[in-house]
N, C-alpha and C positions, 0 to 999 in steps of 0.2 A: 504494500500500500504506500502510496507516494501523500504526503503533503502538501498543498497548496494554500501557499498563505501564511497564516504569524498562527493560527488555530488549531488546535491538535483536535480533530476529531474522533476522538476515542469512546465516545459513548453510540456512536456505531457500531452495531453487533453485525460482525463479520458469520460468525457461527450461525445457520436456519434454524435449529433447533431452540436454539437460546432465545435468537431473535424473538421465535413463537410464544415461549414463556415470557420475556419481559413484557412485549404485547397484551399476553391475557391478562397479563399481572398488570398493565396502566389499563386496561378495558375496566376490571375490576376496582381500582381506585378511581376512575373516571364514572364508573357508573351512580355514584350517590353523588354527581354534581347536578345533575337533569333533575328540573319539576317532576313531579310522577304525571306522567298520562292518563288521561281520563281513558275508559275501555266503553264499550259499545258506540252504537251510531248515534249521533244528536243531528236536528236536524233546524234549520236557518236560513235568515235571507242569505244573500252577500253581503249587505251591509254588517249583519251582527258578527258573522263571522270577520271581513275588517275592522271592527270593534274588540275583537278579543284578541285578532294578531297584535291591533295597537296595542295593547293593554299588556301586552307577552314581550314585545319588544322596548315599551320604557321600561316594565321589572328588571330583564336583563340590562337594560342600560345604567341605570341604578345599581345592581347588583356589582356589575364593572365599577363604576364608578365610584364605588363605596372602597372596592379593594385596593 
C-alpha cells in the first residue's frame, strides 16, 4: 500500500473478513441513532405528509445543531 499525502490511512481494513465485522459492528452502534419508525400504512394528503417531512427535517436540524 503506497501513501498519498501527509495522512496515514490506517483505519482502512485491508482484510474482507475484518472489514465485514467492523461494519456490523458500526451498523450496530449506528442503529440506536434513527427515530424508531412508525410500522403499518397511514394514509394522507400531500400536503400532510410535507408537513411531517418539515417537521422531521428541523428535528434533525436541531438535533445537528445542538451537537
Amino acid at each position: 500500500m503506497r501513501i498519498v499525502g501527509k495522512q496515514d490511512r490506517t483505519e482502512i481494513e485491508l482484510d474482507p473478513i475484518k472489514a465485514i465485522r467492523r461494519g456490523v459492528l458500526l451498523d450496530a452502534m449506528m442503529s440506536g441513532t434513527h427515530p424508531p419508525t412508525q410500522r403499518g400504512v397511514s394514509r394522507g394528503t400531500h400536503e400532510h405528509f410535507n408537513r411531517i417531512d418539515a417537521a422531521r427535517r428541523v428535528e434533525a436540524a436541531r438535533a445537528l445543531n445542538a451537537a
